[in-house]
C-alpha positions in Angstrom: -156.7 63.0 70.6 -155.2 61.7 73.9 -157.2 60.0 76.4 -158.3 61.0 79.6 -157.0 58.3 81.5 -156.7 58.7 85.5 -155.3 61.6 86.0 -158.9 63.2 86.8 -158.6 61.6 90.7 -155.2 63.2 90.4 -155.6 66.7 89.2 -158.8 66.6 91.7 -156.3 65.2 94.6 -153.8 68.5 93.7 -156.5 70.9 93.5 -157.3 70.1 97.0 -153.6 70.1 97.6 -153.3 73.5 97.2 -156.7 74.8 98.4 -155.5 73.1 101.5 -152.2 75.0 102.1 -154.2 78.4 100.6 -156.2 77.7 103.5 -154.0 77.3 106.0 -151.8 80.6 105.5 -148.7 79.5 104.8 -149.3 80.4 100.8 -150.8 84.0 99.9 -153.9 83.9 97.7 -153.2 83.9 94.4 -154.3 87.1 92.7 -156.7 86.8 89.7 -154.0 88.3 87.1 -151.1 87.0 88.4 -150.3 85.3 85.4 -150.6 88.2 83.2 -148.4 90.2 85.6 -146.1 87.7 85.4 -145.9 87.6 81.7 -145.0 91.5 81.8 -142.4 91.0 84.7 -140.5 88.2 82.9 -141.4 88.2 79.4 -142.1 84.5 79.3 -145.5 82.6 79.4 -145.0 79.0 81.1 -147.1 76.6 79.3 -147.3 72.5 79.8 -147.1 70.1 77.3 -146.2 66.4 76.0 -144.7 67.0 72.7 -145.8 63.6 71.1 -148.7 63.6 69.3 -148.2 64.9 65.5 -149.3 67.3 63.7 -150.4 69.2 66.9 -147.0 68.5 68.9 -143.4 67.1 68.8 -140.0 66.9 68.8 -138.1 67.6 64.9 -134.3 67.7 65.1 -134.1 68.3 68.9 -136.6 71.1 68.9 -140.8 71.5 69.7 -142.9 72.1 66.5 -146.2 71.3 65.1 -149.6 73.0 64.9 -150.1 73.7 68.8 -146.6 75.0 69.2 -146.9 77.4 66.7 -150.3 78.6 67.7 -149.6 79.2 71.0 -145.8 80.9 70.3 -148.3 83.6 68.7 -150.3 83.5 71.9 -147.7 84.3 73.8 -147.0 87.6 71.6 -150.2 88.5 71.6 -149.9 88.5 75.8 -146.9 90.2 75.4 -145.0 87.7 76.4 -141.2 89.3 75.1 -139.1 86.1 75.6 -141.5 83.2 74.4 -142.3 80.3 75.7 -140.9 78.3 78.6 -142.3 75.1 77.5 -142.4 72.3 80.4 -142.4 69.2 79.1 -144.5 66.7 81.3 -146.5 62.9 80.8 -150.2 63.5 79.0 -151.2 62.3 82.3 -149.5 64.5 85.2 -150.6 67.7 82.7 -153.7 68.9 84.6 -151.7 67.6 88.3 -148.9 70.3 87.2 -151.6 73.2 86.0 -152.9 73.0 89.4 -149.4 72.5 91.2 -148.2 75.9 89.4 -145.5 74.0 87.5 -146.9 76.2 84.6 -150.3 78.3 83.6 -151.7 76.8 80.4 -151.5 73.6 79.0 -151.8 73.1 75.2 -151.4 69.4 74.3 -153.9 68.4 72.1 -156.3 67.9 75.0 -160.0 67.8 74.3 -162.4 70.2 76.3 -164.8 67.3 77.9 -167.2 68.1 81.0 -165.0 65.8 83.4 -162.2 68.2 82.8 -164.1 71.3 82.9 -164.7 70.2 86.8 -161.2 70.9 87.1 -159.8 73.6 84.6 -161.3 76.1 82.4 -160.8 75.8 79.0 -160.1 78.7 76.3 -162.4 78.9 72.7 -162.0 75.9 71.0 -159.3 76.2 68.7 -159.2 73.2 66.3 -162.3 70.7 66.0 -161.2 66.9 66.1 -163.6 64.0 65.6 -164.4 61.5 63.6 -163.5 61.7 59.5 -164.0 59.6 56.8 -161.0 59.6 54.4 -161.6 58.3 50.5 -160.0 58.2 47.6 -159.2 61.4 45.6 -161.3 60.7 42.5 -164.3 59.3 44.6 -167.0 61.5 43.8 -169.9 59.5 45.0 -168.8 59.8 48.7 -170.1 63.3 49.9 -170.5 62.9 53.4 -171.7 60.2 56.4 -175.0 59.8 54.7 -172.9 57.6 52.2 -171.8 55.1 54.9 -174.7 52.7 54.9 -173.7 49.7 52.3 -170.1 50.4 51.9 -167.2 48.9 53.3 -165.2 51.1 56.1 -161.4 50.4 57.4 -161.1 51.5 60.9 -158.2 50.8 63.6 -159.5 47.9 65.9 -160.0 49.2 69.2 -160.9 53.0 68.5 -163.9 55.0 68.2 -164.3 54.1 64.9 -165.1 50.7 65.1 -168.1 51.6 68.1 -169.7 54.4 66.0 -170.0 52.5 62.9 -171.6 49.8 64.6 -174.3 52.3 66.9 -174.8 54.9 63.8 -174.1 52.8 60.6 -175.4 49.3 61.4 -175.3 48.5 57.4 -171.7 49.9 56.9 -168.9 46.9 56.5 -166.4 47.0 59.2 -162.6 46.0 58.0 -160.6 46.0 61.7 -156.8 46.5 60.8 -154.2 46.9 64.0 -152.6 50.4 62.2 -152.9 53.8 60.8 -151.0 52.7 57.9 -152.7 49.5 57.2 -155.8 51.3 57.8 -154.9 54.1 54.8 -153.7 51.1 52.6 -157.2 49.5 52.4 -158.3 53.1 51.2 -155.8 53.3 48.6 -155.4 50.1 47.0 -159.3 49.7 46.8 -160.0 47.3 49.3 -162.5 49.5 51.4 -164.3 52.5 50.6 -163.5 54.5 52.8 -161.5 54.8 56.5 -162.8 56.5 59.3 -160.1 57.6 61.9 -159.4 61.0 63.9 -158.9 64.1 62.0 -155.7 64.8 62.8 -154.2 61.5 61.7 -155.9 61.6 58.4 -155.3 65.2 57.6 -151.6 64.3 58.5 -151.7 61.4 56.3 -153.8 63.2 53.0 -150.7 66.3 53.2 -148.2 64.1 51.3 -150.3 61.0 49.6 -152.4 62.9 47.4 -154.2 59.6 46.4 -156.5 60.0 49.3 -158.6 62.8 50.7 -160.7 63.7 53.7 -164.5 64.5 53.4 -165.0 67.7 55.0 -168.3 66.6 56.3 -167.7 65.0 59.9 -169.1 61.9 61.6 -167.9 63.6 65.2 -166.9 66.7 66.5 -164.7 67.0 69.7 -163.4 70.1 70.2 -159.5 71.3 71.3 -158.8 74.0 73.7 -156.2 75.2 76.4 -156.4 74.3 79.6 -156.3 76.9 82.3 -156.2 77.4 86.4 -160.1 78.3 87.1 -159.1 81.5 89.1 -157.1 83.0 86.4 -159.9 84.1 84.8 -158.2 87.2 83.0 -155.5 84.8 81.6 -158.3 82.5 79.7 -159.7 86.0 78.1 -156.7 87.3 77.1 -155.9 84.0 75.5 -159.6 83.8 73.7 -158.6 87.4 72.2 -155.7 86.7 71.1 -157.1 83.4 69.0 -159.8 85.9 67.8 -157.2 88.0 67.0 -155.4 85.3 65.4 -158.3 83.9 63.0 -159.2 88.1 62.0 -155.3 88.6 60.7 -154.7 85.3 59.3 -152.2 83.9 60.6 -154.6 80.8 62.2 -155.5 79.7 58.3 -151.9 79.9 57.5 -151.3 77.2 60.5 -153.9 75.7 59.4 -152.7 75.2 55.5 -149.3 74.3 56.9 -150.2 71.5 59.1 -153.2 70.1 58.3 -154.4 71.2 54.6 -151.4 71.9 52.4 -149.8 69.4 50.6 -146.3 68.7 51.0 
């Protein structure tokens, strides 16, 4: 759930970059499944990320983990990728600038498909919906879902989302502004708000291993995930949507799924 910051003026500045030289003959064209010829030839699929956003990515005892590493590592089998991935680590920021420099072909960093983007990359399916949650406490059973809101009290993080949906959607709802996540989940638990609206990851992260609190399944927002892909390799991005299809059919998505977002720990 990372920003978008300026990088857009950036990637946009690259992309030109390399039209540029393209243009000027002094790089060959770039052949629409170079990628996936690539993949065959070396056995390694190059793929951009900034492993610091948990569950999806980051570091645990000096290696990569989390949801998105292990979703895309069976990716990478699927595209036959023999060696695995090269993972190139990079800022949130310089991710789409390196996707269009060639550093590597796919970024997977937790980045949400939005139509600024889409001017730039192409993104696969989406393959995890983020948004807006509302997390209670586990033997609430009057809170079904954002129709609930209006007259209760709702912890958010100052600053975020949160706090500007509640007030446009849920003009009735008491707003409790805390500075943290954790102070945010404590006014949930100890009974001081009814509920706290936050990002899914983060609460889904939070409900794995303090069963006192849940999340409602029924969403205030929906911003989808996806992979972020060079616009020409249009063979690459259907090769990846198969293989997430494929993924979902056999199981091994849900089993991701339980591990890092639904199972308790």
């Amino acid at each position: 759930m990372k920003s978008f910051g300026k990088f857009l003026a950036a990637a946009s500045f690259a992309a030109a970059t390399v039209v540029t030289v393209v243009g000027a003959g002094s790089v060959p064209a770039r052949a629409e499944d170079a990628v996936i010829a690539s993949i065959k030839q070396n056995g390694t699929f190059r793929v951009g990320v900034d492993a610091t956003f948990a569950p999806f990515e980051f570091s645990q005892d000096g290696k990569k983990t989390g949801f998105d590493i292990e979703l895309v590592e069976a990716i990478a089998k699927e595209l036959g990728a023999t060696k695995g991935v090269e993972w190139v680590d990079i800022d949130f920021k310089g991710l789409i600038p390196g996707l269009m420099a060639n550093r590597f072909d796919m970024i997977a960093s937790a980045m949400y498909i939005t139509e600024e983007r889409r001017k730039v990359v192409a993104f696969s399916d989406t393959y995890y919906p983020g948004g807006l949650v509302i997390m209670v406490k586990a033997n609430n059973t009057a809170m079904k879902g954002p129709a609930d809101l209006e007259g209760k009290t709702a912890a958010v993080q100052i600053g975020t989302k949160s706090v500007v949906h509640l007030k446009e959607h849920f003009p009735k709802t008491k707003i409790v502004e805390v500075e943290t996540n954790a102070e945010m989940f404590g006014q949930v638990e100890t009974g001081r708000t009814d509920v706290a609206v936050t990002g899914k990851p983060a609460a889904k992260l939070y409900a794995q291993t303090h069963p006192t609190v849940k999340v409602l399944d029924d969403q205030l927002t929906t911003e989808d995930y996806g992979f972020a892909m060079r616009k020409d390799n249009t063979e690459l991005v259907t090769k990846v949507n198969a293989a997430i299809t494929k993924l979902k059919a056999d199981g091994t998505y849900q089993k991701l799924i339980d591990k890092w977002f639904e199972a308790k720990k």
